[in-house]
LUMTORTI-49884 format. One line per 10 residues: for each residue x, y negated, z negated of N, C-alpha, C. Coordinates in Angstrom, 3 decimals. Layout:
N
X,Y,Z,X,Y,Z,X,Y,Z  ... $
***
This chain:
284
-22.200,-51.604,61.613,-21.256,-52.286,60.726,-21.318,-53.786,60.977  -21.557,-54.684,59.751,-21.590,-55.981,59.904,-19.967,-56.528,59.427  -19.140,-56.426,60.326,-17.542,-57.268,60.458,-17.739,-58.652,60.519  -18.397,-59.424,60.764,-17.974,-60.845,60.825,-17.486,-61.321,59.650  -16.347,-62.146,60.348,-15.489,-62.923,59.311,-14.214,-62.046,59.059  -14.401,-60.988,59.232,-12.747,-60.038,59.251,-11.822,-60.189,60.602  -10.942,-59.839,60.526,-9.687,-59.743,61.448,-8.772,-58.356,61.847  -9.282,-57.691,62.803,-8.887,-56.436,62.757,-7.433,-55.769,63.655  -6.706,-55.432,63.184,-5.479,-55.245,64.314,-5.180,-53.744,64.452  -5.566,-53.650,65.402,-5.200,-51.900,66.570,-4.194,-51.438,66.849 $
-3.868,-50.593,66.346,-1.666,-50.675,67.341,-2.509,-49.478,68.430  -2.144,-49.261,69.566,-2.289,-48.248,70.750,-3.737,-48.536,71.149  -3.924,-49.943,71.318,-5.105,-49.972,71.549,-5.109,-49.919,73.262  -4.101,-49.746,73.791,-4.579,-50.023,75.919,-5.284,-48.631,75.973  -5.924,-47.698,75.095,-6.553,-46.971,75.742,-7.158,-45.796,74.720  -7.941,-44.546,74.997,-8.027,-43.843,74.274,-8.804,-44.055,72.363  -8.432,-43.484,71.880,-8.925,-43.991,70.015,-8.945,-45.280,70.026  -7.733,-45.754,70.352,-7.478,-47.496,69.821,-8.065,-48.022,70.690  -8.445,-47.774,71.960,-9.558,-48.636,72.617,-10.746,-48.609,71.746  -11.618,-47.575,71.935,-12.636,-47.216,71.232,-12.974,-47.954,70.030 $
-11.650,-48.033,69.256,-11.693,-48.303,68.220,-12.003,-50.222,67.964  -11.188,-50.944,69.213,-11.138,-52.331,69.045,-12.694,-52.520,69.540  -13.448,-51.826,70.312,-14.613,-51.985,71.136,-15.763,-51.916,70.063  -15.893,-50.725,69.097,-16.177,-51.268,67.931,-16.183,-51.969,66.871  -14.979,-52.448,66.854,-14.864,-53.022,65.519,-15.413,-54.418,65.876  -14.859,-54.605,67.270,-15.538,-56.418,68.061,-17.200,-55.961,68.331  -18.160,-54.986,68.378,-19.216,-55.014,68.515,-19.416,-55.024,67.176  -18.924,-54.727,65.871,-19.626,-55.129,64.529,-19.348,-56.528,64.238  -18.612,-57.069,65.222,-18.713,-58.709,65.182,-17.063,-59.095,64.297  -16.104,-58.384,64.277,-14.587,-58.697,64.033,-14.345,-59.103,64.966 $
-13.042,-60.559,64.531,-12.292,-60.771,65.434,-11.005,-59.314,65.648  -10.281,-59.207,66.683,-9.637,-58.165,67.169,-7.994,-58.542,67.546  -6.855,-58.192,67.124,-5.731,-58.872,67.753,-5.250,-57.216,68.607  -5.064,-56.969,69.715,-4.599,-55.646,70.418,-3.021,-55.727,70.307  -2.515,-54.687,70.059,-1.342,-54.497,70.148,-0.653,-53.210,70.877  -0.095,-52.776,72.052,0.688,-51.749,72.814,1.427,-52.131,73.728  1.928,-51.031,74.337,3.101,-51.747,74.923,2.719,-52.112,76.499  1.602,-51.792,76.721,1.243,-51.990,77.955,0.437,-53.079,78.351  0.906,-54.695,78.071,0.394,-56.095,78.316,-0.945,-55.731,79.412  -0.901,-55.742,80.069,-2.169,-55.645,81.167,-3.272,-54.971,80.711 $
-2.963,-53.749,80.536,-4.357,-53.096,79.957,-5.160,-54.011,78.610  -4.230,-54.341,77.549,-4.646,-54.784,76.945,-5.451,-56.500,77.419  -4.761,-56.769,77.839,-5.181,-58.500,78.977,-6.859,-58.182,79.290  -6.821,-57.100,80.305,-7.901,-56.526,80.420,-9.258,-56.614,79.466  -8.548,-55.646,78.553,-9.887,-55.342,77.368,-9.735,-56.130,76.536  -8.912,-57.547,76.249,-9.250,-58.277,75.498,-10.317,-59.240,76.272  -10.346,-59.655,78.058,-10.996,-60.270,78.280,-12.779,-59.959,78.503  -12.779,-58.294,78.221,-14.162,-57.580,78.000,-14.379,-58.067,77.024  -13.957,-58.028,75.606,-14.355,-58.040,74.168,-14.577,-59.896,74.069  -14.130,-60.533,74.778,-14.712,-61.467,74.444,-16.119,-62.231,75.288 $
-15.542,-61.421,76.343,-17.172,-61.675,77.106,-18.802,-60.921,76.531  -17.911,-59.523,75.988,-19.455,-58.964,75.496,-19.720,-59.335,73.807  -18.603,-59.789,73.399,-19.279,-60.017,72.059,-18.922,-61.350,71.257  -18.384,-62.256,71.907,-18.140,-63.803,71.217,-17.054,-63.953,70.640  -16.213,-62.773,70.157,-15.072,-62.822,69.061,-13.771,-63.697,69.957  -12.885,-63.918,68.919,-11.759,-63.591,69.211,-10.919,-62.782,69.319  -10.585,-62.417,70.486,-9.257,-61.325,70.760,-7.769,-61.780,71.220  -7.425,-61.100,70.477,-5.400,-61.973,70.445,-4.996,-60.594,70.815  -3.827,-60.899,71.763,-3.041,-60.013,72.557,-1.486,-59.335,71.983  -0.824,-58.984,71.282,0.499,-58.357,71.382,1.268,-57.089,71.817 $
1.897,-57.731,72.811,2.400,-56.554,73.810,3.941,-56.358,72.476  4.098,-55.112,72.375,5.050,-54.163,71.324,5.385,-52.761,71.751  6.500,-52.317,71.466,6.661,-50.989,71.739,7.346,-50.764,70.456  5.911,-50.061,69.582,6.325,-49.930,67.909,7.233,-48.823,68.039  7.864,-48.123,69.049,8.828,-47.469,69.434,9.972,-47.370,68.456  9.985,-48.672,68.422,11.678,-49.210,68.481,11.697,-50.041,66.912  12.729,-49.824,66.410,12.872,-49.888,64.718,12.774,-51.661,64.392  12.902,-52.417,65.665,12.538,-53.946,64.747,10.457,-54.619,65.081  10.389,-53.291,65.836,8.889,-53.998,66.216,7.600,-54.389,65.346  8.025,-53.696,64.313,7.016,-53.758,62.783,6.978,-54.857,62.611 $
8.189,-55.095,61.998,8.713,-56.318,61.483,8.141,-58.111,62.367  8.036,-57.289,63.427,7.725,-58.554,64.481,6.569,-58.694,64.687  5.679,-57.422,64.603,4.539,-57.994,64.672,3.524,-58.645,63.975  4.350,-58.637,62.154,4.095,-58.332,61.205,3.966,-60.600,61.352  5.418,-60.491,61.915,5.596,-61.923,61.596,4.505,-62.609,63.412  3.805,-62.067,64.069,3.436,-62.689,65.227,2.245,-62.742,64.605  1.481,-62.550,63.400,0.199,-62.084,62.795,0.168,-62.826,61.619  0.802,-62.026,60.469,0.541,-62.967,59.210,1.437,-63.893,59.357  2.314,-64.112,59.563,3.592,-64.800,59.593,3.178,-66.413,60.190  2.106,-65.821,61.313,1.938,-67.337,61.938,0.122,-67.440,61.414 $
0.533,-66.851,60.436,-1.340,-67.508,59.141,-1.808,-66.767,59.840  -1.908,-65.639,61.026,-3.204,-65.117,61.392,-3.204,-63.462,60.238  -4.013,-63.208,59.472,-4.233,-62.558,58.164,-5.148,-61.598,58.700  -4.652,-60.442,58.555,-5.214,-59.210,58.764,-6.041,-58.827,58.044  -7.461,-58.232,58.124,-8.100,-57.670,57.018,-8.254,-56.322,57.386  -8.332,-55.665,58.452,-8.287,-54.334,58.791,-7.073,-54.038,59.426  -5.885,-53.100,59.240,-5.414,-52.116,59.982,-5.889,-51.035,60.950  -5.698,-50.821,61.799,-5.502,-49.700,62.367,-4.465,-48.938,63.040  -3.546,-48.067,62.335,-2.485,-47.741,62.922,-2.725,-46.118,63.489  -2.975,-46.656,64.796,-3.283,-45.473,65.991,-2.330,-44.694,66.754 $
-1.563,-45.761,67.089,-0.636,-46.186,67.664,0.192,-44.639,67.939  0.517,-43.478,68.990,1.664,-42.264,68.785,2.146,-41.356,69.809  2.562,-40.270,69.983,3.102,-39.687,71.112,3.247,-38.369,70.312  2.996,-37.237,71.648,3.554,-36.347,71.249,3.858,-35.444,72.513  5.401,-34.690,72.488,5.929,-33.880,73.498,6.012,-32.964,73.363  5.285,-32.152,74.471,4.460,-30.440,74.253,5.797,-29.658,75.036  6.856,-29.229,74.529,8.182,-28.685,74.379,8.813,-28.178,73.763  9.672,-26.937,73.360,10.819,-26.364,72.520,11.387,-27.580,71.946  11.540,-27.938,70.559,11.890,-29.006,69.708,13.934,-28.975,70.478  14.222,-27.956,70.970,15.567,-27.970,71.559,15.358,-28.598,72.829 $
14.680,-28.269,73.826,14.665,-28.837,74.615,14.304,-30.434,74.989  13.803,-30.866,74.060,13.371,-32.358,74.100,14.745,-33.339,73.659  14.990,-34.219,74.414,16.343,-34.905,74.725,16.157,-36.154,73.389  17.156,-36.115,72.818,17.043,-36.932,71.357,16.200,-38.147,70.821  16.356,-38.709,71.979,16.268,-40.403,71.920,14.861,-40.433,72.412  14.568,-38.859,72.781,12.500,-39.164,73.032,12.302,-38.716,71.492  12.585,-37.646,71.036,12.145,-37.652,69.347,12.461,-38.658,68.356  13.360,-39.023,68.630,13.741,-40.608,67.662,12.754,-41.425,68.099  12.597,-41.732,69.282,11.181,-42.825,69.429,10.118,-42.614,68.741  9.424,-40.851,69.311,8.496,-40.583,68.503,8.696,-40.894,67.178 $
9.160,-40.137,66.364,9.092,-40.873,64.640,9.530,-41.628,64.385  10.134,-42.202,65.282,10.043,-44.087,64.636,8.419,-44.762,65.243  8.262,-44.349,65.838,6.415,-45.088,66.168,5.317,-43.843,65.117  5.672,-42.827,65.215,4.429,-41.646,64.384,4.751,-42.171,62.867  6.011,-42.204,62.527,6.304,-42.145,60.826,6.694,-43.764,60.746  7.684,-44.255,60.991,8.356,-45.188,60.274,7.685,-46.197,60.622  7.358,-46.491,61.707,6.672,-48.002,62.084,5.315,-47.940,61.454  4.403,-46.608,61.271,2.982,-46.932,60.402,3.240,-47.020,59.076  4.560,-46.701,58.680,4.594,-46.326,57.218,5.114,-48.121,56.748  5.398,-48.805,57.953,6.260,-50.363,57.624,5.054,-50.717,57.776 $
4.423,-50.590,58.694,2.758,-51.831,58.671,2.391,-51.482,57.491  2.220,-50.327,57.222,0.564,-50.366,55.596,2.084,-51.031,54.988  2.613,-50.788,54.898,3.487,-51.708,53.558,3.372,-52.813,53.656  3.679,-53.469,55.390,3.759,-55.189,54.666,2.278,-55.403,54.584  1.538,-55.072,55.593,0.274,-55.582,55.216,-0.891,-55.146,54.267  -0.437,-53.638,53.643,-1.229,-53.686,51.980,-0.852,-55.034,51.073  0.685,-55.167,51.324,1.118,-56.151,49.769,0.186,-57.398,50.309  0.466,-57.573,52.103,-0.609,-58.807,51.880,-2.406,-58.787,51.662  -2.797,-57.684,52.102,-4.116,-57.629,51.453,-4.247,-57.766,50.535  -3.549,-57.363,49.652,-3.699,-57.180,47.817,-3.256,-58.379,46.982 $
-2.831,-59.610,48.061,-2.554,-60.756,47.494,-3.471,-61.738,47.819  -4.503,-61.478,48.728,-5.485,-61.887,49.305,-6.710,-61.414,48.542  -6.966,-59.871,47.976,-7.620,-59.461,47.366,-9.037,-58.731,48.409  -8.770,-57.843,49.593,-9.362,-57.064,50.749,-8.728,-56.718,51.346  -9.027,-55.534,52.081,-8.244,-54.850,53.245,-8.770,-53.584,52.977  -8.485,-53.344,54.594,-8.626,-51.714,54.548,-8.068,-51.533,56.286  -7.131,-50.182,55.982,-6.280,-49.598,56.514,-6.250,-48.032,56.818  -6.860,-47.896,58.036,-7.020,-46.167,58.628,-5.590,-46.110,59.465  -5.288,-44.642,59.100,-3.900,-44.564,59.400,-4.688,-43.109,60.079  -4.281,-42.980,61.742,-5.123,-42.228,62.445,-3.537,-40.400,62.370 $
-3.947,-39.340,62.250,-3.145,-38.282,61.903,-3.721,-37.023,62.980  -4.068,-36.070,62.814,-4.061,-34.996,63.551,-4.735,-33.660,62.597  -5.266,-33.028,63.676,-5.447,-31.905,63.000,-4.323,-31.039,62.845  -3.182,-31.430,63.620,-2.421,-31.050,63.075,-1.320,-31.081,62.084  -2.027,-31.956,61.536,-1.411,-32.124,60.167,-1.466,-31.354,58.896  -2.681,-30.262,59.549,-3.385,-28.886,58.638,-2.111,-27.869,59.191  -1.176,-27.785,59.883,-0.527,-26.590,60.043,0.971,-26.820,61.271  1.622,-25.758,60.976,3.264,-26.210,61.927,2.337,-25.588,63.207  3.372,-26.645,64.109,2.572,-26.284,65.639,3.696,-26.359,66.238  4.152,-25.110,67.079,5.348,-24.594,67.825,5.337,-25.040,68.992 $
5.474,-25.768,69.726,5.612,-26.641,70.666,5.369,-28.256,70.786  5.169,-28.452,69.268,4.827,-30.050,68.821,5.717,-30.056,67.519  6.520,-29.579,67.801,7.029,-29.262,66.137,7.264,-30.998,65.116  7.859,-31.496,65.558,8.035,-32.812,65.029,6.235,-33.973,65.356  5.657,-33.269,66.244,4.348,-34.601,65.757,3.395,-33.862,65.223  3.172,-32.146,64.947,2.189,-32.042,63.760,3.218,-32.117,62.806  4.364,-32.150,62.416,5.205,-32.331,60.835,4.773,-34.269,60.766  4.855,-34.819,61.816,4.876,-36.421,61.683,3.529,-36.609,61.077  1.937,-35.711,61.798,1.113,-36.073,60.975,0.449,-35.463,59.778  1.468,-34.258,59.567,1.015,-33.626,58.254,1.684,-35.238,57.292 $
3.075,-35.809,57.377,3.450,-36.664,56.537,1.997,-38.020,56.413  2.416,-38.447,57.785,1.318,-39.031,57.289,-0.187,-39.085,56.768  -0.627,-37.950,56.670,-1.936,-37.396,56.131,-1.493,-37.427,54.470  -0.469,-36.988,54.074,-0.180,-37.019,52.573,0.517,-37.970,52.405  1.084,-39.062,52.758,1.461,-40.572,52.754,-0.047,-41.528,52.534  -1.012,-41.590,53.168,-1.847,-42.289,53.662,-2.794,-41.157,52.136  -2.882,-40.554,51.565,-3.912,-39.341,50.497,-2.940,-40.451,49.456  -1.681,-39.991,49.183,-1.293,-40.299,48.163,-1.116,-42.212,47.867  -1.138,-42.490,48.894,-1.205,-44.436,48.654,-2.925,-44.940,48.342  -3.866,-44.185,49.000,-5.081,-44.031,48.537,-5.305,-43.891,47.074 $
-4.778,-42.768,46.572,-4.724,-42.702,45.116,-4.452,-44.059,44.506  -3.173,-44.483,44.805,-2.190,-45.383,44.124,-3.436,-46.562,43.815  -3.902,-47.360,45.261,-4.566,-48.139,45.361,-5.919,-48.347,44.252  -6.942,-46.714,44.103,-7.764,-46.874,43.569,-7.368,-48.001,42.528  -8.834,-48.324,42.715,-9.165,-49.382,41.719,-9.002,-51.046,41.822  -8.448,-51.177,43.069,-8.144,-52.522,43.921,-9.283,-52.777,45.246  -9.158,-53.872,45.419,-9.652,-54.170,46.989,-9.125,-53.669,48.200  -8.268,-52.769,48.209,-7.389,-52.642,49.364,-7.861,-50.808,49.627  -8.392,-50.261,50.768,-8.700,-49.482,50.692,-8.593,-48.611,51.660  -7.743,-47.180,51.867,-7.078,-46.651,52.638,-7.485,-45.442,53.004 $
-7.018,-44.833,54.231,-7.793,-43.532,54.675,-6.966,-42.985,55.913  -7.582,-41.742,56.055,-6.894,-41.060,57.283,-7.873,-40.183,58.022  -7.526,-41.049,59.131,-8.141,-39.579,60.339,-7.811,-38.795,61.083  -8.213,-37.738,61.055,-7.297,-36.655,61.514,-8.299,-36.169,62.593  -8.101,-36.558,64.151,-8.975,-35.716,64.771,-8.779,-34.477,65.842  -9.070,-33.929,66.371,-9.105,-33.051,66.884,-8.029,-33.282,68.374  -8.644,-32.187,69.448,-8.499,-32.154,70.693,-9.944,-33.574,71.187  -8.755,-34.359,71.791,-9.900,-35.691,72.499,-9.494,-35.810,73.944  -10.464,-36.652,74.601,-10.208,-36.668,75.968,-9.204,-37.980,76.168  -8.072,-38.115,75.754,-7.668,-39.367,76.054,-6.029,-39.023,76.803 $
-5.098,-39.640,76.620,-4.407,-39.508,77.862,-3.274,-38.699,77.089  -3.771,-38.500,75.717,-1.909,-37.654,74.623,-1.938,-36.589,75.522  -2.446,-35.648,76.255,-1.923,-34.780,76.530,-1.163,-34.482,78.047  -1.623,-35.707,78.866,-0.860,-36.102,80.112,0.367,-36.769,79.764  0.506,-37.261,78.628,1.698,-38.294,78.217,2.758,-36.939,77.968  2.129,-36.273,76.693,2.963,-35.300,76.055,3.269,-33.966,77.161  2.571,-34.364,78.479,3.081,-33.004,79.765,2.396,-31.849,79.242  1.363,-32.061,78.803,0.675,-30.470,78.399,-0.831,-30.390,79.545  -0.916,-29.513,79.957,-1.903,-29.833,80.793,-3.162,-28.553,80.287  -4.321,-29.461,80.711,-5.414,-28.762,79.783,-5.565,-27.798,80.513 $
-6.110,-26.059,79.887,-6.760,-24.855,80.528,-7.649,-25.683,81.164  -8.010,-24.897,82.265,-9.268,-24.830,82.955,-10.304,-24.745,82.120  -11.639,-25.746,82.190,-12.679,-25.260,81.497,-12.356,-26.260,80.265  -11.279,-26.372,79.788,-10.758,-26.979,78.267,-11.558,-28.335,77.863  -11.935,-29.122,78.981,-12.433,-30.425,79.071,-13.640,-30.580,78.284  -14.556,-29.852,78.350,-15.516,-29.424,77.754,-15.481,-29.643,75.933  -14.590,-29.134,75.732,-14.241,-29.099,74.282,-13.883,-30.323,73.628  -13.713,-31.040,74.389,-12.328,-32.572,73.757,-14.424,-33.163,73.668  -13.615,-33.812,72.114,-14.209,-35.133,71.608,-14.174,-36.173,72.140  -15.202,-37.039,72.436,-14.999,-38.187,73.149,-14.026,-39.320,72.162 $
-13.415,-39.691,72.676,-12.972,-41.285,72.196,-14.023,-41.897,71.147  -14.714,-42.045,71.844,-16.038,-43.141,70.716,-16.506,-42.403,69.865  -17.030,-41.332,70.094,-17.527,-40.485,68.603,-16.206,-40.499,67.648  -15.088,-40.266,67.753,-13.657,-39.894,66.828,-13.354,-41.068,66.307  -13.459,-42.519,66.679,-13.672,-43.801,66.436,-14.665,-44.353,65.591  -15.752,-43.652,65.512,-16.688,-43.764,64.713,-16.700,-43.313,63.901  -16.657,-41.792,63.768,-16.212,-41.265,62.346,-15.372,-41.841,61.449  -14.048,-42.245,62.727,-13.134,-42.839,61.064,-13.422,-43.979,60.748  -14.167,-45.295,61.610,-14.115,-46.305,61.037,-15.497,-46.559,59.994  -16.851,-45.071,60.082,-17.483,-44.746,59.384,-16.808,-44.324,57.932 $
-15.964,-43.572,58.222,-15.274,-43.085,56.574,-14.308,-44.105,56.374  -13.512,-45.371,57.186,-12.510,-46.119,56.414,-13.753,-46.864,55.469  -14.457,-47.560,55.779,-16.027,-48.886,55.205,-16.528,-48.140,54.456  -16.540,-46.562,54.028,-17.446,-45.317,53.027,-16.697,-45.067,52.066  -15.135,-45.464,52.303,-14.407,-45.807,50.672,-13.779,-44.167,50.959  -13.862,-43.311,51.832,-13.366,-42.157,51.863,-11.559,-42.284,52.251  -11.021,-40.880,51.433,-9.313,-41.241,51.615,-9.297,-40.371,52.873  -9.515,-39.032,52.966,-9.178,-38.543,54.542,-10.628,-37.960,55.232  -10.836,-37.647,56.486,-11.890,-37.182,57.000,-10.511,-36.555,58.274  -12.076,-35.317,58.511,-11.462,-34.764,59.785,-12.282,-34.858,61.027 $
-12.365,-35.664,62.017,-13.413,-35.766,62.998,-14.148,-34.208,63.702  -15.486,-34.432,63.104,-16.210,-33.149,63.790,-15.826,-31.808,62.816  -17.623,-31.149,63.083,-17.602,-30.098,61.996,-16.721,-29.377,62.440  -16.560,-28.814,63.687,-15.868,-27.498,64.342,-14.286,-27.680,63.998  -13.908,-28.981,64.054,-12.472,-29.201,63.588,-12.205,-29.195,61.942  -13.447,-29.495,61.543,-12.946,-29.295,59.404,-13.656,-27.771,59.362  -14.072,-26.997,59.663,-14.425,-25.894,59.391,-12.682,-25.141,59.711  -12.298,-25.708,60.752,-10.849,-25.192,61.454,-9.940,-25.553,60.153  -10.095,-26.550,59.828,-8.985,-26.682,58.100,-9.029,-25.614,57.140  -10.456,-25.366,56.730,-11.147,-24.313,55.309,-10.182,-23.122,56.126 $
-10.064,-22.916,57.307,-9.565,-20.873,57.785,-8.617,-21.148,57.537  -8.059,-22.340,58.281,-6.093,-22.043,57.906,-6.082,-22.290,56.592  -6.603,-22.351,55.197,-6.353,-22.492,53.645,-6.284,-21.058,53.466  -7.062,-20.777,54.375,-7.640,-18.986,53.918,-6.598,-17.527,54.208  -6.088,-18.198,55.422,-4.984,-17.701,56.357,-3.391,-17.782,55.691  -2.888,-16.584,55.838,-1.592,-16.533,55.654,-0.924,-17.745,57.087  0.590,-18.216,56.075,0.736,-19.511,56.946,1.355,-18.558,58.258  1.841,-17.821,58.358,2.589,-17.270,59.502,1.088,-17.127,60.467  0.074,-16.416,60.081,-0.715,-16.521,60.771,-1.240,-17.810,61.612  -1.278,-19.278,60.685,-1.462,-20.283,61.066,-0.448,-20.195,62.353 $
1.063,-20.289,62.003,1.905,-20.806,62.720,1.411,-20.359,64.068  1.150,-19.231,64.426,1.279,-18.290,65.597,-0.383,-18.643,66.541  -1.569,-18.583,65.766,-2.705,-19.213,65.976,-2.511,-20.474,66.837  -1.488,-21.186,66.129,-1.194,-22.639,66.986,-0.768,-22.853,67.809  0.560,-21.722,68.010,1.347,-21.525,69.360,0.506,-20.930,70.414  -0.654,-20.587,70.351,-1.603,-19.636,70.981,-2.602,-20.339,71.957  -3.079,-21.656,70.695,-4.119,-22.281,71.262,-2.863,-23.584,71.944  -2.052,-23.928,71.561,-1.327,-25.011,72.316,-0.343,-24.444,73.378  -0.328,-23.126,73.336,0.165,-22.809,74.550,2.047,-23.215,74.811  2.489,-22.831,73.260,3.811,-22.970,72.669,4.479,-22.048,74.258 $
5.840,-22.529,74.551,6.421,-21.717,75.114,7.340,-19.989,74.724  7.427,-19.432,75.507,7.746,-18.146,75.242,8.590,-18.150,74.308  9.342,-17.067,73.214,10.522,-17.502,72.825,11.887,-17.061,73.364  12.315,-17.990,72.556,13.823,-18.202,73.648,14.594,-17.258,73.655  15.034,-16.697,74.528,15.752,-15.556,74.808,17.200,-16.399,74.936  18.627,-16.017,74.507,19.303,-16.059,74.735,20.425,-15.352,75.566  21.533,-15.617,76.125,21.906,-15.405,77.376,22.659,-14.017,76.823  22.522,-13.155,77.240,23.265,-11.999,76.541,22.723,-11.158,75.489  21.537,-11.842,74.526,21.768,-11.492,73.616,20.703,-10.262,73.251  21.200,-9.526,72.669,20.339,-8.000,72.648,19.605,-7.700,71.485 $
18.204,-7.464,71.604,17.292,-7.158,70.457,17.616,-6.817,69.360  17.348,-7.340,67.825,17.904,-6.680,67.088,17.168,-5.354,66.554  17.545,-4.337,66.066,16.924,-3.055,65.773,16.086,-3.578,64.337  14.692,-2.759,64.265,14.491,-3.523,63.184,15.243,-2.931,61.389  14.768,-3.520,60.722,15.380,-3.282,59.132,16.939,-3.978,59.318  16.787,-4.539,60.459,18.183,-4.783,60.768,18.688,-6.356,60.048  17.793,-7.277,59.203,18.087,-8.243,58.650,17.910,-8.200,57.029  19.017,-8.839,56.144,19.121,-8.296,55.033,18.335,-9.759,54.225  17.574,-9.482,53.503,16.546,-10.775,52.279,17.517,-10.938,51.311  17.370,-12.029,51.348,18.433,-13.450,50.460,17.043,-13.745,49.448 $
16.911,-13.725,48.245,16.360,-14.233,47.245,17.033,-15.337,46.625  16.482,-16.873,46.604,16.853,-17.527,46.304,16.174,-18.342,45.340  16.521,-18.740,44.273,15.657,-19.614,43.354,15.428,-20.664,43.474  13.922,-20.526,43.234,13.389,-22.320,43.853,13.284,-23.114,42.354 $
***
């Protein structure tokens, strides 16, 4: 990819995809601005990217966490004339737990950084691409955005939204300079699943996608004009079964391979016999 002369901004870049991702985009010769919440790491790999490839790299430490950080970074970037031509909103979390058991104010973070804070960047910075007349914006999602996942319940629902947020603004766009996409990748070796407390089977390591290949694909399909891709055959062949599959089947498949917890037994409470629940028909 020949980038020179563009300006590319990473959200979750101290590590993982969004590393990968700034490491390429500064070897196709973009300047790079990093953005996470972890100042040092990023300090770090901005002072690699400019030693191995000439660019400029600009630093913003953010924790798109939190409901005014969009807004701020929005104004630490265009605001002070520095003009984005690529997005990348990587940037997410997810906690491998009974959606009851997870304590409020960690799920409010999550979808305010999975949903609301990517859904505020492509906004302010499509209107400014499109007043500029370029841009392009990968909005990074999940494979699980193909199906409900019982122990992630709120971050595969966060990236099924954004997979059909990021499809349907694609549409909108055709026919402009501004050009949008989603990647949805698999199981990768990066740190979501030490963050989210899920710890890999034995043997499991094997399977995870590297960082740089999943980075490549999407920033191969954002520059190919494509609206979604799924990184790796073995993971889009995994989309076509669950179309094929009754969804209950999906659901349970997922709890299987993610290793959903048991279900919840309550304190007292005694099996029900079956035929024992009466069907409500309701009109949709």
């Amino acid at each position: 990819m020949n980038l020179r002369g563009l300006t590319a901004l990473v959200t979750g870049a101290s590590s993982g995809i969004g590393e990968a991702m700034a490491r390429q985009l500064a070897e196709g010769g973009a300047d790079v601005i990093l953005t996470a919440r972890r100042g040092d790491r990023l300090d770090t790999l901005a002072a690699a990217l400019r030693e191995a490839h000439g660019v400029r790299v600009d630093v913003v430490a953010l924790d798109l966490g939190t409901p005014s950080a969009a807004e701020e970074l929005f104004a630490r970037t265009e605001g002070e004339g520095r003009h984005v031509d690529v997005l990348v909103n990587n940037a997410g979390f997810g906690v491998h737990e009974r959606f009851t058991d997870i304590a409020w104010d960690r799920t409010a973070a999550q979808l305010q950084l999975n949903i609301v804070s990517l859904t505020e960047l492509t906004h302010r910075f499509s209107r400014a691409m499109l007043g500029r007349g370029r841009g392009w914006i990968l909005n990074v999602a999940s494979l699980g955005a193909y199906m409900p996942v019982p122990s992630y319940a709120t971050y595969a629902a966060g990236k099924a939204y954004v997979r059909n947020f990021t499809e349907a603004l694609s549409y909108e766009l055709r026919g402009t300079p501004v050009h949008v996409c989603c990647l949805n990748p698999g199981a990768t070796a990066t740190e979501f699943m030490d963050i989210a407390g899920h710890e890999v089977p034995r043997g499991g390591s094997f399977a995870l996608m590297s960082p740089e290949r999943c980075a490549r694909i999407g920033l191969r399909a954002l520059f190919a004009g494509r609206r979604n891709v799924v990184a790796g055959w073995s993971n889009a062949f995994a989309t076509l079964l669950f179309r094929l599959l009754p969804r209950f089947a999906v659901t349970r498949l997922a709890a299987l391979f993610m290793s959903a917890p048991p279900p919840l037994a309550l304190p007292g409470a005694a099996p029900e016999p079956p035929g024992s629940h009466t069907a409500t028909v309701v009109p949709r």
